[in-house]
Each structure stands twice: as C-alpha cells, then as structure tokens.
C-alpha positions as CSV (number, residue, x, y, z in Angstrom):
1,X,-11.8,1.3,-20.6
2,X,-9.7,-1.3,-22.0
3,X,-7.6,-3.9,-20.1
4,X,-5.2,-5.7,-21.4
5,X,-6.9,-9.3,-19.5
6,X,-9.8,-9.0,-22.5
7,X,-7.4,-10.2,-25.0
8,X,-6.8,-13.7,-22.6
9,X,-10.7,-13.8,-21.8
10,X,-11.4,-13.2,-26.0
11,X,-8.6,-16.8,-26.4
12,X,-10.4,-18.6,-23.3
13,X,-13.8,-18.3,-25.3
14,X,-12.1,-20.0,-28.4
15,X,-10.3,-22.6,-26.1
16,X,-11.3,-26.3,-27.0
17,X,-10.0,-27.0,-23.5
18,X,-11.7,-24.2,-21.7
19,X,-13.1,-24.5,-18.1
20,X,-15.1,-22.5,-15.9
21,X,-13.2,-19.3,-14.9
22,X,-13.0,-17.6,-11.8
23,X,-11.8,-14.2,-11.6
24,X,-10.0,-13.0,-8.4
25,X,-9.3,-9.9,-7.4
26,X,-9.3,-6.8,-4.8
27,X,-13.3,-5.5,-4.5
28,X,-13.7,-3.1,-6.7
29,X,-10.7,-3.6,-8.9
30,X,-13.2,-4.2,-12.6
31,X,-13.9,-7.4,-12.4
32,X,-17.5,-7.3,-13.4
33,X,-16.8,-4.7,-16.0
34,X,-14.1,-7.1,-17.6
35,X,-17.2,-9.6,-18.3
36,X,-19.3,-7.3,-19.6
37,X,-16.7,-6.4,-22.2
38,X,-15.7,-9.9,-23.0
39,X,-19.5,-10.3,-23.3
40,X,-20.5,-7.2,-25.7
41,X,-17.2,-8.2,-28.0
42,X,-17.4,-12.2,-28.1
43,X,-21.8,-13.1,-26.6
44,X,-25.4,-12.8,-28.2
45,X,-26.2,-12.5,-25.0
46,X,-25.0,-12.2,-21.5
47,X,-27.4,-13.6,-18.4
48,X,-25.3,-12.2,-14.9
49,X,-26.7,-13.2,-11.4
50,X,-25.4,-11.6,-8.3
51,X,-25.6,-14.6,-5.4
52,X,-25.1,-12.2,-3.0
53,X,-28.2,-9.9,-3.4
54,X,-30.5,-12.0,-5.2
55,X,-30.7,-14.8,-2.4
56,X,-33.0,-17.0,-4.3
57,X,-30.7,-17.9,-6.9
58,X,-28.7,-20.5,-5.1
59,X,-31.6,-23.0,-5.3
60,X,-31.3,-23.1,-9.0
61,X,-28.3,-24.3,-8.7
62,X,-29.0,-27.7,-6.3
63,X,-28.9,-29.9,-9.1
64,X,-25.8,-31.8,-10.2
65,X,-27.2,-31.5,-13.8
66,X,-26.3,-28.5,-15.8
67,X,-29.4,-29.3,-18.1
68,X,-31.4,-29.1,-15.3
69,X,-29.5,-26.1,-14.1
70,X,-30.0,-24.0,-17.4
71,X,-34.2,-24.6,-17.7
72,X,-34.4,-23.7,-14.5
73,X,-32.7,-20.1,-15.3
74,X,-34.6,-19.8,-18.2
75,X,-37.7,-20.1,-16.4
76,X,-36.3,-17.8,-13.7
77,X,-34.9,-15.4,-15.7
78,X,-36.9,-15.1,-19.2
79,X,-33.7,-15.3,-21.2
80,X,-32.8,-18.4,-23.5
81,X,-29.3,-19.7,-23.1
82,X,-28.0,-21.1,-25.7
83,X,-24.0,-22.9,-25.5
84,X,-21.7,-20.6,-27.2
85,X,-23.8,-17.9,-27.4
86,X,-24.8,-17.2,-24.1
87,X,-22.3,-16.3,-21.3
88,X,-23.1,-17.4,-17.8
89,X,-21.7,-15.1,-15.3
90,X,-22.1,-15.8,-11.3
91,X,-20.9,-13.0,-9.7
92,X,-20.0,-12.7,-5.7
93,X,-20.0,-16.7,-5.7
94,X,-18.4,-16.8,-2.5
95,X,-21.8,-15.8,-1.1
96,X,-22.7,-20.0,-2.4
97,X,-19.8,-21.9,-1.7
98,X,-21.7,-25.4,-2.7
99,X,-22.3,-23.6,-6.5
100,X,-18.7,-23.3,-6.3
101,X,-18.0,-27.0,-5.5
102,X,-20.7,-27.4,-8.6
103,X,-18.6,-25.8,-11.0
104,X,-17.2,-29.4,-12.2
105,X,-20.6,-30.7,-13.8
106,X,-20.2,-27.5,-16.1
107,X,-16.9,-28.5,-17.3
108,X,-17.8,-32.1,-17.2
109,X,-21.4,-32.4,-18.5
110,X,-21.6,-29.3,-20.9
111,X,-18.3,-27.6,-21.7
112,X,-19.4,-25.8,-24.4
113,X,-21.4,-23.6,-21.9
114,X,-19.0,-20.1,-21.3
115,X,-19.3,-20.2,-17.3
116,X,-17.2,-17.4,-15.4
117,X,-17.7,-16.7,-11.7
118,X,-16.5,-13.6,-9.7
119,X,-15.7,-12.7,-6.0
120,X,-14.5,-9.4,-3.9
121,X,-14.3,-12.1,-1.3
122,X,-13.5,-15.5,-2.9
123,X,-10.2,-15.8,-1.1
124,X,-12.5,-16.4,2.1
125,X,-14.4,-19.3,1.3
126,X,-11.2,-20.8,-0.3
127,X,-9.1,-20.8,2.8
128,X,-12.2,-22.5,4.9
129,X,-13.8,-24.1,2.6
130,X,-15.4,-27.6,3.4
131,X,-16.4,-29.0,0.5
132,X,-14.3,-31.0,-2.2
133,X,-12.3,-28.3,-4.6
134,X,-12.8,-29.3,-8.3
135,X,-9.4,-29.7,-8.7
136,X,-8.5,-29.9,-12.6
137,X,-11.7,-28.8,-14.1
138,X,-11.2,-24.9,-13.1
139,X,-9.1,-22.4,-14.1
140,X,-8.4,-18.5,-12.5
141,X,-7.7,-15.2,-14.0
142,X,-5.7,-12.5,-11.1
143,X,-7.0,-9.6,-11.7
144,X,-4.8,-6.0,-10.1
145,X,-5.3,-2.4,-11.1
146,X,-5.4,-0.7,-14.2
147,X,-1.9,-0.4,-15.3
148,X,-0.2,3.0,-16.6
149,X,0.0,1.9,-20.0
150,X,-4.1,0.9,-19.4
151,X,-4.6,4.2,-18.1
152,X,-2.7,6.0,-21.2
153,X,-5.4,4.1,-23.3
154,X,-7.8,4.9,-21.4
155,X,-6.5,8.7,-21.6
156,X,-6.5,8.8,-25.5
157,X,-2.7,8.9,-25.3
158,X,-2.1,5.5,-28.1
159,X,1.0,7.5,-29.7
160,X,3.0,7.4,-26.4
161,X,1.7,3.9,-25.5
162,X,3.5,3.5,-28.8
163,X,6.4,5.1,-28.4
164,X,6.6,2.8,-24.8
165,X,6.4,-0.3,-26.8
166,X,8.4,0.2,-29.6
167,X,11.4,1.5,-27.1
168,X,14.4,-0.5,-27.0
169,X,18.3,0.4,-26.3
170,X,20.1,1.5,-27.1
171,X,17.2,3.7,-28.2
172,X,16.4,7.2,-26.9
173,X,13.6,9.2,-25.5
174,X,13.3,13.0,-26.6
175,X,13.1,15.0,-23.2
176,X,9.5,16.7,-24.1
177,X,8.2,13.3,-24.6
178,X,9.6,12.6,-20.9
179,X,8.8,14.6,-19.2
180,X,4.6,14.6,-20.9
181,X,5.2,10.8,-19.9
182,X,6.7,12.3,-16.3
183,X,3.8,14.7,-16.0
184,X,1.0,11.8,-16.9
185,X,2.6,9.7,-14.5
186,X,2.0,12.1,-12.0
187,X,-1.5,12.1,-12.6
188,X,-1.6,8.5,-12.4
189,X,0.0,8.1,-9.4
190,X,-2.9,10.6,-7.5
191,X,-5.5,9.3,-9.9
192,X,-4.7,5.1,-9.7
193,X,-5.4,2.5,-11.0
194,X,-9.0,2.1,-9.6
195,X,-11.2,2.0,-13.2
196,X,-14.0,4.0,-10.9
197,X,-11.7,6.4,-10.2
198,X,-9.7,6.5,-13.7
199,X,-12.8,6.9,-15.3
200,X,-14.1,10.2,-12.9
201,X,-10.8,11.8,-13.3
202,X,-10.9,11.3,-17.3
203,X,-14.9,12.0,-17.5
204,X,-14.2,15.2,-15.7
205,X,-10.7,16.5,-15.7
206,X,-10.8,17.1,-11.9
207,X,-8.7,15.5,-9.0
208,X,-11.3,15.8,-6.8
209,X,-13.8,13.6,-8.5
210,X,-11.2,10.8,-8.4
211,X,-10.7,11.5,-5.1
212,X,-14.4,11.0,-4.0
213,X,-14.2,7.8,-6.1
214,X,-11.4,6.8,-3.8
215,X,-12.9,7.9,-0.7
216,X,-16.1,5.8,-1.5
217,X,-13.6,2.6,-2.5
218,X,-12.0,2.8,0.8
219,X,-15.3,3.3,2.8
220,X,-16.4,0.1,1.3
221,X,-13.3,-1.9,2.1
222,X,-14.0,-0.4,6.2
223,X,-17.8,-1.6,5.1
224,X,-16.3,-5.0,4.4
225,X,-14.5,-5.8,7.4
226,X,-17.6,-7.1,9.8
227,X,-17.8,-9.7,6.9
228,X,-14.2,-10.9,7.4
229,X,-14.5,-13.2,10.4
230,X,-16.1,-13.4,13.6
231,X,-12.4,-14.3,15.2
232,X,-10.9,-11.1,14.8
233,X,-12.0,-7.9,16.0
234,X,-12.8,-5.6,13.5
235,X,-11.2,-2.8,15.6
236,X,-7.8,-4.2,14.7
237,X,-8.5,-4.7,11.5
238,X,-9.4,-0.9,10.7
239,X,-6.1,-0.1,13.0
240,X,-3.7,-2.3,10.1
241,X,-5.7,-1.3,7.8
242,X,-5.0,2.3,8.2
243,X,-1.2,2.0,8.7
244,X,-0.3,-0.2,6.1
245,X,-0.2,2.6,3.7
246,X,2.3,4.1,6.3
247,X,4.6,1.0,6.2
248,X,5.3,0.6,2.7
249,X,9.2,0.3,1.7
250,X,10.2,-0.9,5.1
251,X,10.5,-4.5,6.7
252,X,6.7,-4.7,7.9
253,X,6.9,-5.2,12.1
254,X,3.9,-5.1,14.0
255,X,5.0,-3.2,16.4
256,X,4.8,-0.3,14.2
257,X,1.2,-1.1,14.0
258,X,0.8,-1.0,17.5
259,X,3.3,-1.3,20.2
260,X,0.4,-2.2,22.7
261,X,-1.4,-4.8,20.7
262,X,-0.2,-9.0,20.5
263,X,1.8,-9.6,17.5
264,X,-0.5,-12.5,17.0
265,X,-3.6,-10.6,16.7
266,X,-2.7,-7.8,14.6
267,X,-0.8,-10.8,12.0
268,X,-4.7,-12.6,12.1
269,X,-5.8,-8.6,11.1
270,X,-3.4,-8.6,8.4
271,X,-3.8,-12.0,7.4
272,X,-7.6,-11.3,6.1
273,X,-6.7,-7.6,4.6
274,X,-4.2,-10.2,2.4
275,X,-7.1,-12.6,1.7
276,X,-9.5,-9.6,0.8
277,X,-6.4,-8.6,-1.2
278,X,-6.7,-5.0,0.3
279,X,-2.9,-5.8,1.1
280,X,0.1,-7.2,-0.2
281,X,3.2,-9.4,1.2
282,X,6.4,-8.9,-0.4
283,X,8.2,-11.8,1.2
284,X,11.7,-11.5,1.7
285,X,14.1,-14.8,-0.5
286,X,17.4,-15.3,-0.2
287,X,17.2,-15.4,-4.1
288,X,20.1,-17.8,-4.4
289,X,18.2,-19.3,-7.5
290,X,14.8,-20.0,-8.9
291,X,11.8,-20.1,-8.1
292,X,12.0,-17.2,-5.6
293,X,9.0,-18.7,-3.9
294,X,11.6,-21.8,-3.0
295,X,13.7,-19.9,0.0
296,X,10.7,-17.4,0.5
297,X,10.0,-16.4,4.5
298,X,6.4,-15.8,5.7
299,X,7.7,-14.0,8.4
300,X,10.4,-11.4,7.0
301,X,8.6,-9.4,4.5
302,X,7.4,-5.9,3.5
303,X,4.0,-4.9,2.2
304,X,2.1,-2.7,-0.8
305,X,-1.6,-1.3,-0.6
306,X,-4.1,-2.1,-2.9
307,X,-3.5,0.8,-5.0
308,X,-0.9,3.5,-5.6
309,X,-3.8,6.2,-5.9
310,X,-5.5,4.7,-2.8
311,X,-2.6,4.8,-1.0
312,X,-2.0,8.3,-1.9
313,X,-5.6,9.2,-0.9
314,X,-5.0,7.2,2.5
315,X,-2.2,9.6,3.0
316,X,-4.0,12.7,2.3
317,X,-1.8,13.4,-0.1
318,X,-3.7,16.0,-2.9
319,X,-2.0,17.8,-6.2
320,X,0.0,20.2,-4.9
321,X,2.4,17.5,-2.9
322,X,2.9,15.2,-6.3
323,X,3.4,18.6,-8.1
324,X,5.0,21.0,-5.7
325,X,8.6,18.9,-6.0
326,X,11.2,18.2,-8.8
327,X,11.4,14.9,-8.3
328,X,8.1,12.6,-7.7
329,X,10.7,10.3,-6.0
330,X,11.2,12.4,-2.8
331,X,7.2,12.2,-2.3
332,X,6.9,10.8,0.9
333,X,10.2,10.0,1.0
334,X,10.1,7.4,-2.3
335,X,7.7,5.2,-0.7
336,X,5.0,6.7,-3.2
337,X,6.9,5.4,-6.0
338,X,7.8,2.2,-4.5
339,X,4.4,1.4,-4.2
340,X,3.8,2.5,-8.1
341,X,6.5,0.0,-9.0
342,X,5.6,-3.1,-6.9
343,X,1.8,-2.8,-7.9
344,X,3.1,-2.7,-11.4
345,X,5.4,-6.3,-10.6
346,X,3.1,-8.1,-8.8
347,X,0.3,-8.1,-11.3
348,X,2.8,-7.7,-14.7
349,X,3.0,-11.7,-14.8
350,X,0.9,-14.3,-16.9
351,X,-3.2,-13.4,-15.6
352,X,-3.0,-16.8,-15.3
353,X,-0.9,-17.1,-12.6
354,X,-1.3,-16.2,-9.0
355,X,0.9,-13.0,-8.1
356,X,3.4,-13.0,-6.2
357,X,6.7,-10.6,-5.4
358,X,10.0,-10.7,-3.5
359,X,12.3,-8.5,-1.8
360,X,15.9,-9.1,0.0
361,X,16.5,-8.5,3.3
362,X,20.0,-8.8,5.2
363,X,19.8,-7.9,8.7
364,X,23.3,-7.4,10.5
365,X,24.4,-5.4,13.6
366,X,25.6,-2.3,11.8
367,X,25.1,-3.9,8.0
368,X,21.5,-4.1,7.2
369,X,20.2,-4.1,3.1
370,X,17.1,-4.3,1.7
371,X,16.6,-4.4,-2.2
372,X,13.6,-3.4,-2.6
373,X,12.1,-6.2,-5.2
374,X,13.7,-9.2,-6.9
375,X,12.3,-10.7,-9.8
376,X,13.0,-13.2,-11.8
377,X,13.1,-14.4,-16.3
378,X,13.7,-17.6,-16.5
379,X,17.3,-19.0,-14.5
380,X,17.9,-15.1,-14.5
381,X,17.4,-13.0,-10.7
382,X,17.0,-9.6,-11.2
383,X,17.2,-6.8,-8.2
384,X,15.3,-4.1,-8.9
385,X,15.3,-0.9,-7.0
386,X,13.4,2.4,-6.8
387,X,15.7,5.0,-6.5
388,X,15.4,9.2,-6.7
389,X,17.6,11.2,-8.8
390,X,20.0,10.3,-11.5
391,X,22.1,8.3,-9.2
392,X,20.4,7.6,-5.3
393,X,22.5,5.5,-3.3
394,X,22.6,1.8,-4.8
395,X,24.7,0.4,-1.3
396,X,22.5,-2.3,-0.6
397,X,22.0,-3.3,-4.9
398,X,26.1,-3.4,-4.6
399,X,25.6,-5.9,-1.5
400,X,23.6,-8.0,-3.0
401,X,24.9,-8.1,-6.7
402,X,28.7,-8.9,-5.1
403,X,26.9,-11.6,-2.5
404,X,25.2,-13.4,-5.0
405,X,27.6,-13.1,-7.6
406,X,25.3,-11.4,-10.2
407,X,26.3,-9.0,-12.9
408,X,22.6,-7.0,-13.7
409,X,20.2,-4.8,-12.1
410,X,17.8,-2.6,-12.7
411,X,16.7,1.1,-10.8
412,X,13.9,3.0,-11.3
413,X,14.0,6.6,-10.9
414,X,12.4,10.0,-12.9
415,X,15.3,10.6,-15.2
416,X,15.5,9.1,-19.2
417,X,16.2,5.3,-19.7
418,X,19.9,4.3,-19.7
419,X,22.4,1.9,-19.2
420,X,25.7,1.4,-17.5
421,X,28.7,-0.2,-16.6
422,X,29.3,0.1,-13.1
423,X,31.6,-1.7,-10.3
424,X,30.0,-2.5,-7.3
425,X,32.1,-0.7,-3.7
426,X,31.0,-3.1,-1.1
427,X,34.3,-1.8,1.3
428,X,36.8,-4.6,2.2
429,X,35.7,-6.8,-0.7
430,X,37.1,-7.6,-4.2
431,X,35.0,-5.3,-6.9
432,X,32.5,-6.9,-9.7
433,X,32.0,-5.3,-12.7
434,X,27.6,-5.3,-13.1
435,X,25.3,-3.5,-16.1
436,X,22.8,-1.3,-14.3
437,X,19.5,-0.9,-16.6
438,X,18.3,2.6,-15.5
439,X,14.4,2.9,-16.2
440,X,12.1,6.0,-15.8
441,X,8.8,5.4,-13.7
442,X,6.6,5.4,-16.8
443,X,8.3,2.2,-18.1
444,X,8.0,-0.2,-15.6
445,X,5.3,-2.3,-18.1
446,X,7.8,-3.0,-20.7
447,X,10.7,-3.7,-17.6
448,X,10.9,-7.7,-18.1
449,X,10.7,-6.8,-21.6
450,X,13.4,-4.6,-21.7
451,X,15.5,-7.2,-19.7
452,X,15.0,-9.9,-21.7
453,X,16.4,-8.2,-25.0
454,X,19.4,-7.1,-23.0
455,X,20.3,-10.4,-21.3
456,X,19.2,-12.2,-24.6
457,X,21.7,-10.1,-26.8
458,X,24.1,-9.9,-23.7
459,X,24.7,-13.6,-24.3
C-alpha cells in the first residue's frame, strides 16, 4: 500500500545533505513497512535489526567508528554493506538510547551510509533522555495514519483520487460521483487508517476482519502501557485511555475522566498516551496571528484518538450505525467526523514537521464558542468547522470571524463542495460580510489546497 511519505524518503536518499532519519510515529501506524518500500524501490539491499528483540545488537554499536560499526555487522549478520547500496535500518531504537546519541558519527564520519531508525516508543527516551542530543546532524519524518486519498489508492479507486485532485471552484462534482466518494468514506471511517487494518478489510471485503485488526492494535497499545513509566499507575492509564475516544469534540476536563481521581494524576496518564502518540492535544490559541503555536495554552484544549477507525471500534460502533443514518455527521453526534477531519489536519503538513493543531475556545457566563480547528497558510488563519447538514449552526464560526476581524472560513459537512457569501449574526454587533468554503468529508486532503487558490485569486 502506497503512502504518500515514500516520495520524501525516495528525495532523502538523493539528498547531498542527507542525515540519519528517525521516523516517529503511533505503534503500529507503518513505519517499518514505509522502509521496506523505500528499500525494495531505491536499495540492493536492505540489513533491518530490531534492538528491542535481538538484545545482542547494541554491543555492535559501542564504537564511536562507523567503520568499525559496519565490519562488525557484517560479521554478525552475513550481509555486505556497501554505502549507497545498502540501507541500514534500526528499528525500536528507543530500546538503546546510547545508539541513538551515536547517530552523529554516521552523519559525520560516513554520510554516504542511508541510516534510518524507528520507534513506537521514541517519544520516551526523548523526553528523559540523558545523554547529549545530536543536535544538527539528525533529521525526523511524522508519521500519522493512512490518509483517505491513501486508502482510495490503496482501494484501486485512482480515477476518483483523480477527480479529488484535479477539483477546483468554481468546479463541480456530479452527485453519483458524491455520493460513491460519500459511501467510500463511510467505509473508511469504520475501516481507518491503520494499514493492518486497511489491508484486511481490502484483502477480504469484510468489516469484521478490520475489526479484529483493530481489536488486536488496541490490545497492544493496553500491552504497552507497563512499559510507560514506573510513576504512573497503569490503572489510570487504561481509565484515559478508554475515555478519550468519548471526549472528542469537547474541551477535554478531567473530571470527565474521573470525578474521583486528582487532576494531577490522570494529566501524568494523559501526558504518556500523548508521548506514545495514542492521543492527541488540540490546544486552544487565541489565533490573533501567526504562528498559532505563539498564544497556544497547555491547559485549555481538546483531544483526537489515534485513529478515526480505532476510535470507532473503541466505541463499538459496527456497519449498521455509519450506514443506518442519512447523514454520517449525526454519528455519535458529529464527533465521528470531527475526529476524521482533525486526524486528516494534524498529519496534512510537511512530514518533516512535527504536527501540531489548534482549536478556539471562548468561555463566558452564558456565551461560550468553540471552533472546532484553526489552521493556518502563511499570514492567513483559517477556522475550520465540522458541521452536519447543508447548513448546521455556524454561531460560534460567526463569533469568531467578527472577533478577529476575518472574512473566510471553511465547514465540512456530507453535502457537494460550494462556496458562499454570507454575513456573520453575532446579535448586538455590527455585521461582516465573510466567504464560507463549504467542503464534503472526502476532501479534506486537498482543503489547504483548495484555500490557497481561493485566497490567492481572492487577492
């Protein structure tokens, strides 16, 4: 199954000023299956140790000499490696953080060596690690799910990835071709983005193959927890665990975790399910002006799952409750398709570049809004919200488009892609005219693409 990160691993391997790469990512989410594709497209050969089950590999790694290094892994491995030829793949490195400190002799003593290191559980050993970071002679790929348009390739379905790509307004889309793209993304909101789970559900046709797929995922994440930390008790870590997928689309309060428990605790549970990247923040900013990150809180924010199809399993939601309604948005109340989008925005950015993704959140007695993501393209903000129907109330898009003075905004929702003029009705305040791009679920990949011609021809 293709993903769309091969084509930036295929330019890293031609890169003059390549480093080692480090892929991060949720367990699970392809990593190791990127490499192997990067390896069969662009390597003679490919020599892949696992640190964390072959436990003797770390001492071939002591040396600070990457000649050294390389005849002791021929010698332990029977496989020549040759610089340019051969890609070197360390998977689970967290399991040795030194060989991670180690990483800068590569880049410094034989950069022509292709040297990329994985880990389900990197984020760990980063946030505690004690050794000196090679700052400057790394780099990281972010690896998320497989995305729809992945999972349309993945499907067989090229002529409507086409027809996604080569949309623009004020184009149309035929309603037959809308509502297949309506009924697909159905499927891929049960099915995932999970490629384990993708690749059961395509291999076989049946939802329930998927589903075991995502049972097993979800078993291994519990499996994972004991690994997590000695300081918090993994009791509380399977009790967030379990009711995040109940929290998206909402400001996340612990509280709603557990009313009994200490704030304090439960935000340590959360804390490493972030790390593991199990979960999600969406951090509330008061999006006066980029970057976003800039007026950020750490403590107002709301939260996504892993995985849309995860999520749904997690819910023990099944076929007949995505197909049973009219509108996939009134699934669970729209939190279903919330989670769809945000998964989509917080991994739709450069690889490159760690995700992240904002929401707004005004609390006032009697006058709360939440807009339910804010992005940004270049000096541009963008709210974005997730709405049912053709219309779904838009009161708190109006707040915030006549608060911060700004004239665009995008909805998603299940009907065809349009755009209006619209006034925002904010009551007791003077009305500003604002174009509302109106986007069906299925398009949320070409979004910031979409946005850019409009505000490009716009001025």
């Amino acid at each position: 199954m293709y993903r769309t990160a091969l084509a930036y691993l295929s330019d890293w391997t031609k890169r003059f000023s390549r480093k080692p790469l480090i892929i991060r990512g949720a367990r699970q989410v392809g990593k190791s299956y990127l490499v192997r594709m990067l390896s069969d497209a662009n390597f003679d050969n490919l020599l892949e140790i696992n640190l964390e089950t072959d436990t003797s590999a770390p001492e071939l790694f002591v040396s600070k000499d990457p000649d050294t290094i390389v005849n002791l892994l021929e010698a332990r491995y029977g496989q020549v490696i040759v610089p340019g030829k051969t890609l070197l793949f360390l998977d689970e490195i967290q399991a040795t953080p030194e060989l991670f400190a180690g990483l800068r002799y590569f880049h410094e003593k034989m950069p022509e060596l292709h040297v990329i290191t994985a880990g389900s559980l990197l984020d760990f050993m980063l946030a505690d690690h004690n050794f000196s970071m090679p700052v400057g002679r790394i780099e990281y790929l972010y690896l998320g799910p497989m995305t729809f348009e992945e999972f349309l390739l993945a499907a067989g379905r090229e002529s409507l990835l086409d027809t996604l790509r080569d949309f623009s307004f004020p184009g149309d889309i035929s309603r037959p071709i809308h509502d297949e793209l309506m009924r697909l993304t159905r499927q891929f909101t049960l099915v995932g983005g999970m490629p384990a789970a993708v690749e059961a559900f395509l291999d076989s046709g049946n939802f329930l193959e998927s589903a075991a797929v995502q049972q097993s995922i979800l078993t291994t994440y519990r499996d994972d927890f004991n690994k997590y930390t000695r300081k918090v008790d993994q009791h509380r870590i399977e009790k967030v665990f379990k009711k995040i997928p109940m929290l998206i689309g909402s400001k996340f309060i612990y509280s709603r975790v557990d009313k009994e428990d200490r704030s304090r605790e439960l935000s340590r549970a959360f804390d490493l399910l972030c790390r593991a990247w199990v979960a999600h923040r969406v951090r509330h900013s008061s999006a006066n002006g980029v970057p976003l990150d800039a007026e950020a809180s750490d403590r107002v924010f709301k939260v996504l799952f892993m995985d849309v199809g995860l999520m749904c399993r997690a819910l023990g939601l099944h076929l007949a409750d995505i197909e049973i309604v009219d509108d996939l948005m009134l699934v669970n109340s729209g939190v279903v398709c919330e989670q769809l989008i945000g998964q989509h925005l917080l991994f739709g950015g450069e690889v490159f570049v760690e995700p992240s993704l904002h929401c707004w959140i005004r609390q006032k007695s009697q006058s709360n809004a939440e807009v339910d993501y804010v992005i940004a393209l270049g000096d541009k903000i963008i709210p974005v919200e997730v709405k049912s129907g053709k219309t779904g109330r838009l009161k708190s898009l109006h707040v915030f488009l006549g608060r911060k003075k700004r004239h665009f905004a995008v909805r998603f929702n299940s009907d065809l892609p349009s755009l209006l003029n619209a006034e925002t009705s904010i009551a007791g305040e003077e009305k500003r005219p604002f174009h509302l791009m109106s986007l069906p679920l299925y398009m949320v990949t070409q979004a910031k693409r979409l946005c850019r011609e409009y505000l490009t021809k716009e001025q």
